[in-house]
N, C-alpha and C positions, 0 to 999 in steps of 0.2 A: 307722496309727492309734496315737494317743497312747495311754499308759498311764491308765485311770478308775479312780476308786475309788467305793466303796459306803461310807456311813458307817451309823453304828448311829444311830438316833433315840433321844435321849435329852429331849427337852422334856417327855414324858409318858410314867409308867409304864404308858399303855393304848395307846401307840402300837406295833404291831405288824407294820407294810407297810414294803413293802420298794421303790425304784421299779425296780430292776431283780430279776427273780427267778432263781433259779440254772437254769434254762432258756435266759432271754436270756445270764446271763453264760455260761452253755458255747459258744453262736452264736459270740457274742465271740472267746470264746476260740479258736475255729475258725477264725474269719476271719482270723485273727493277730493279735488284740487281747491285751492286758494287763489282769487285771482283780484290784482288790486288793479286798478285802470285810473292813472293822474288824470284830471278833468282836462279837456281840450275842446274850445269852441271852435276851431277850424276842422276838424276831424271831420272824416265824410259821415261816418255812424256816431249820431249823439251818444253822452252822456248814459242819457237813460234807456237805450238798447243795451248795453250792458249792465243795467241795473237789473233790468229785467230778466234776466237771463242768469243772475245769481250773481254778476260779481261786485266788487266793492270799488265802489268809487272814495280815491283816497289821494292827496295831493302828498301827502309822506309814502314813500314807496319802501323805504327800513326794511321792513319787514321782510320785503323780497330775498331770497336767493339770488332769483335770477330777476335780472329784469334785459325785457324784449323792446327793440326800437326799430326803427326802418334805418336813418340817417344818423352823423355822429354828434354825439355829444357835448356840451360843453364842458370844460375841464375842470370848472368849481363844482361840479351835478356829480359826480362820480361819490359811490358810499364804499367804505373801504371793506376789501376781503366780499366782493358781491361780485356776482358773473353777470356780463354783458354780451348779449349777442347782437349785431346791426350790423350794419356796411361801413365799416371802419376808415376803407381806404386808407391803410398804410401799409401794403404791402412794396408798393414800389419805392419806398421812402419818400411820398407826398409831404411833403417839407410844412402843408398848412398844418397837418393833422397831427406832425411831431411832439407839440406839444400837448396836448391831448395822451397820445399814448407813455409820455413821460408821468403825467399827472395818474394814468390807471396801473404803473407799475408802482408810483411812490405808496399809492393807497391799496397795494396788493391786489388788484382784480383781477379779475377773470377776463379774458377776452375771444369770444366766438366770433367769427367772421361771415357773416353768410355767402362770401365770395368764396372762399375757400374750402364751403361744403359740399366733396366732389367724390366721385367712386373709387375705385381702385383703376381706374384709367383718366385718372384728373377730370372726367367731362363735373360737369357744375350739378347741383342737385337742387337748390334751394335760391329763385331768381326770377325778376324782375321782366326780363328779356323780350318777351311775348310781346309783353303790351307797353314796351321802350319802340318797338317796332310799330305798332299799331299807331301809337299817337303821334311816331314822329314822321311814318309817311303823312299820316296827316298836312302837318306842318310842312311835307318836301312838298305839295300838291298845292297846298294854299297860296308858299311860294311863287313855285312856278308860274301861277296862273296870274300873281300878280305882275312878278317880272316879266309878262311877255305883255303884261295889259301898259306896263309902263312903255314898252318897245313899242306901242301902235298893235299891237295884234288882243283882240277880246276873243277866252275861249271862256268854256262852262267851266274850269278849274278856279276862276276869279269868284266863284259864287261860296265859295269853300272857306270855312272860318276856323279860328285856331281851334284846337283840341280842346281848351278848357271850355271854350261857350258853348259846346255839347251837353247834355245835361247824363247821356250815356254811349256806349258802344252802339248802340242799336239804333239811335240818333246818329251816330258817325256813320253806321252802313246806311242807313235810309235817306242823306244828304249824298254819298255818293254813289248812292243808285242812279240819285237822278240829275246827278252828272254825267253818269254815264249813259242816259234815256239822250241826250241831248250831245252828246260825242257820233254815236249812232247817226242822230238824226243828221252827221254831216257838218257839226259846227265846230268846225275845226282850221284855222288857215293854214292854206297847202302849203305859205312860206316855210311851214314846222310840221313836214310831212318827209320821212316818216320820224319820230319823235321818240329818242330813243332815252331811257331810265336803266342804269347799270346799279346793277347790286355787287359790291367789296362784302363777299361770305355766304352762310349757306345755312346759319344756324336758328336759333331761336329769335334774335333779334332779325335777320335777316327773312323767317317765317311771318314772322308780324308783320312786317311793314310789307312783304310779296301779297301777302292776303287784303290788307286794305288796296293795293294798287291794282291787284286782279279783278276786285267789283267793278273795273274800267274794261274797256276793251281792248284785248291783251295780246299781242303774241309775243312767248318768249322764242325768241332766237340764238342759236349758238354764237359762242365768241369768234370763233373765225367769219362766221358770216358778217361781222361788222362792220370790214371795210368795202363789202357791196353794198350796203345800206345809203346808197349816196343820194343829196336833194336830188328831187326831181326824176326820183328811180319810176319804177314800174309802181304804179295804185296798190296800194296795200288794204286788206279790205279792215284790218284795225289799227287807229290811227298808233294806238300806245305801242311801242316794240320796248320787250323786255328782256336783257340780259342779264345772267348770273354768273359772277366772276369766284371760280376756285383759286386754289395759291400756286399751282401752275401757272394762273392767270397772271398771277402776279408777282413773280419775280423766277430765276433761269441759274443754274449752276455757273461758277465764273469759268471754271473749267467745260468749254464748249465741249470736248467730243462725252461730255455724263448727260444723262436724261436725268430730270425732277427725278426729287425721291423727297416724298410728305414727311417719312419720320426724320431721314436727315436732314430735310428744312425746318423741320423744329427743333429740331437736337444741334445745329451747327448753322446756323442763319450765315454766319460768317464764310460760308463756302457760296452765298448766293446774291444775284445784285437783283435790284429792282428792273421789271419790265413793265410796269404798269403804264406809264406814260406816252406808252403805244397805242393806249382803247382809247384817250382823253381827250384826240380829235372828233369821233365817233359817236361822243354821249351830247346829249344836252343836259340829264341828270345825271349825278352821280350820288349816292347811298350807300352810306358807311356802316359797316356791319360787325366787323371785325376786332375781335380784340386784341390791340398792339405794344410791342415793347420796343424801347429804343434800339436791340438789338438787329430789328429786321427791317429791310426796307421802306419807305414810306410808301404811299400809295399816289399822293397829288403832292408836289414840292411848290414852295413860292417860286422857284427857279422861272421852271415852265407857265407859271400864271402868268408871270412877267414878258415873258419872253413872247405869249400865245397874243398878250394883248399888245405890247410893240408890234407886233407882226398882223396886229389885227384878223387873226385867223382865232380865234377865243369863242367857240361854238357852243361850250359849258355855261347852262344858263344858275344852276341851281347844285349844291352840294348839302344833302342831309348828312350831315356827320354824327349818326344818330350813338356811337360809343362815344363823342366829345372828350376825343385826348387833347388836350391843347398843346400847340404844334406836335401833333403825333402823326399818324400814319396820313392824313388830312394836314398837313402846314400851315393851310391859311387858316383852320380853324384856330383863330387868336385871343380867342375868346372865349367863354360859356355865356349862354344867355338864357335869358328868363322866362315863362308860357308867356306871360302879355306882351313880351317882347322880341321874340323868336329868333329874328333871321337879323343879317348886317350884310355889307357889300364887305367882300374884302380888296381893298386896293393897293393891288402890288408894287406901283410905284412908289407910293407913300408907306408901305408896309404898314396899314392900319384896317380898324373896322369902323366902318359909315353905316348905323344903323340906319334901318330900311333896304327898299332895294331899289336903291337907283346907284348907278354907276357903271364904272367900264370892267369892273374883274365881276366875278360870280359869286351869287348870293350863297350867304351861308347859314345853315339854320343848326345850331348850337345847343339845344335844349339840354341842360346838365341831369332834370329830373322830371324826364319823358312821362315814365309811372304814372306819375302824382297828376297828367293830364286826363288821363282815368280812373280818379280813387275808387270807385266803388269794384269795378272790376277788377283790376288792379292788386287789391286787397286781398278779396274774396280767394283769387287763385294762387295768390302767395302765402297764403294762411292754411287755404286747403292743402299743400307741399308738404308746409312749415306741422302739421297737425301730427306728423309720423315720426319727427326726433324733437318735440316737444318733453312729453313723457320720460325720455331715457337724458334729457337733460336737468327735470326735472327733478330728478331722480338719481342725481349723480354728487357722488360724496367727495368735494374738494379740499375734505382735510388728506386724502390719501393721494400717492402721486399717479401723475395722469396718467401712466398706463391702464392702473387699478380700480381706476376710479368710477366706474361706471357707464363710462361716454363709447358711442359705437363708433367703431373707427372713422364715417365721413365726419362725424363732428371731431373727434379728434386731432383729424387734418385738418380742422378749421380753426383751432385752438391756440390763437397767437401768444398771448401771456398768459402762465398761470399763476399764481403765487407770486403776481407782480415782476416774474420773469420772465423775458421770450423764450420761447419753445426752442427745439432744436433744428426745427425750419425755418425758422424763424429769425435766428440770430442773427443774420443778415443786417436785419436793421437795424443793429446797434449803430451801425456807424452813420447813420442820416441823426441818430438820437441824437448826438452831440450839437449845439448848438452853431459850431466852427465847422462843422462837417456837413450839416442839413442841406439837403439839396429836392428839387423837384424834379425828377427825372420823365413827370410826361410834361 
């Protein structure tokens, strides 16, 4: 097993996760592996848990094969003819990162993508997802409860603080336990009865954030039943109603007399228009879950913001746009924002974001690196993932061509450059490479 190294995350001072934790490097170390870890005071696991545990603390990382990160790099940091594995973000041609992946071909690297470590039926293998859910219902809750404390109405969600002043997971459940002791006990204003939270997807990030909102009390109801959900309906004995939007839900063949068909809405988006702006009377929350490409419909348009607030009929209090495309499937999401700084008004007149939440359009909480609001858990279970194509990357001889070379086919597909070249999946992105051609397509 070759020599890996760990780098420090420096793109954000709230970046905290680590993808290897000093658990996995002791294994390592065990197995007769080499493992170098740059020093990093913000890291959630110090220093000297990895010391401990056998491996080498080393601010020259050279030595490495490979070296492991979470986020991307900066482009003077790159060592030439070395493998990179992280979250690259340049597959869509992200116009910031271009340079960056200019800089890891001139100096021949290697580049693994953890986005693109997927089965033989594309699902993802190696991700973040869980706990992007976990800490950004967080953040949809803290919202809400303050957006309606600004509106005159005080509920137990206003007692609910961002994700990082937790000190754990277990502290996030035990804080809204007993918010939810105090939902129960009735403290609720009927003006926002019954109080409906829609989830955009069905998957891992849409799991996390269903499980922190389910410690409240919960019923999910079907999508059709949501235009009987009207103020002032019949007592509901829990005040949360929660729905779950499939892609049925959300967008319709153009050709009316076809029924949805899932593989042809992914294989041919262009046969399909968006329906979604038909639930967006009915929510107060809505929760972004979804991964989107400019091909498919969006989900919420500034169109309808604008329009919802002229017309003064704008019910949507709060949007978690917990995948944070900016202007993607979410439009007003115009932004990315930061843990200490979560959410912004979006204001469709002025097409802008008014941090905080006061105003007349709906709050939007942006969090670009949800994760990092839980580093220690966070870590732990991306590492535990990450523990099973460690080894065969390891262990993979990049003087031979990528067929040959070692790598098991999910890393494979994950393999953007090698030998400072894009892949043949990959080639795609030549043309964002170009300086004159660079574009940002979410």
């Amino acid at each position: 097993m070759k020599p890996i190294g760990i780098r420090r995350e420096d793109k954000s001072r709230w970046e905290r996760r680590t993808p290897i934790t000093p658990e996995l490097a002791g294994e390592l170390v065990k197995a007769g592996g080499r493992v170098l870890v740059q020093p990093a005071k913000n890291r959630i696991f110090p220093d000297e848990e990895f010391a401990r545990r056998g491996a080498e603390i080393a601010e020259d990382l050279s030595p490495c094969s490979f070296i492991f990160g979470v986020k991307e790099i900066p482009p003077d940091l790159f060592l030439p003819d070395t493998a990179y594995v992280f979250f690259a973000h340049v597959i869509k041609g992200q116009e910031y990162n271009m340079p960056m992946l200019r800089r890891m071909m001139e100096r021949r690297c290697h580049l693994v993508d953890y986005e693109k470590i997927v089965d033989d039926k594309g699902r993802r293998l190696v991700l973040f997802g869980r706990h992007a859910g976990l800490a950004g219902m967080v953040e949809v809750l803290r919202a809400i409860g303050l957006r309606l404390a600004w509106e005159g109405c005080d509920t137990p969600l206003a007692k609910i603080k961002m994700a990082l002043e937790y000190d754990s997971l277990e502290e996030v459940k035990k804080a809204i336990a007993e918010v939810a002791d105090d939902i129960r006990d009735g403290n609720w204003p009927d003006e926002h009865r019954p109080f409906v939270v829609g989830f955009a997807g069905y998957g891992n990030v849409s799991r996390g954030a269903q499980e922190i909102l389910d410690l409240l009390p919960v019923r999910e109801i079907a999508v059709e039943d949501l235009p009987s959900l009207a103020r002032g309906g019949s007592a509901l004995n829990n005040t949360i109603q929660k729905v779950v939007f499939k892609e049925e839900h959300m967008a319709e063949p153009i050709d009316t007399g076809r029924s949805f068909d899932l593989q042809e809405y992914y294989d041919h988006p262009e046969r399909y228009r968006g329906i979604f702006e038909r639930h967006i009377p009915h929510l107060d929350a809505l929760v972004n879950c979804i991964y989107w490409e400019p091909d498919y419909p969006r989900l919420l348009t500034k169109r309808l913001i604008r329009e919802m607030v002229e017309e003064n009929r704008l019910r949507l209090r709060v949007v978690g746009d917990i995948s944070c495309d900016v202007e993607g499937a979410i439009e007003c999401t115009v932004k990315a924002t930061e843990p200490d700084n979560p959410v912004y008004v979006y204001d469709p007149i002025a097409d802008c974001a008014i941090d905080g939440i006061e105003g007349a359009g709906p709050v939007v909480m942006a969090v670009e690196i949800l994760p990092s609001e839980l580093p220690r858990e966070a870590s732990a279970y991306f590492s535990g993932i990450l523990k099973d194509y460690i080894p065969a990357i390891a262990r993979a001889d990049f003087s031979r061509n990528l067929a040959s070379c070692g790598l098991t086919a999910p890393i494979r597909r994950a393999v953007i450059a090698y030998r400072g070249e894009l892949t043949p999946d990959y080639r795609y992105i030549e043309r964002y490479l170009s300086t004159d051609n660079a574009s940002n397509p979410t």
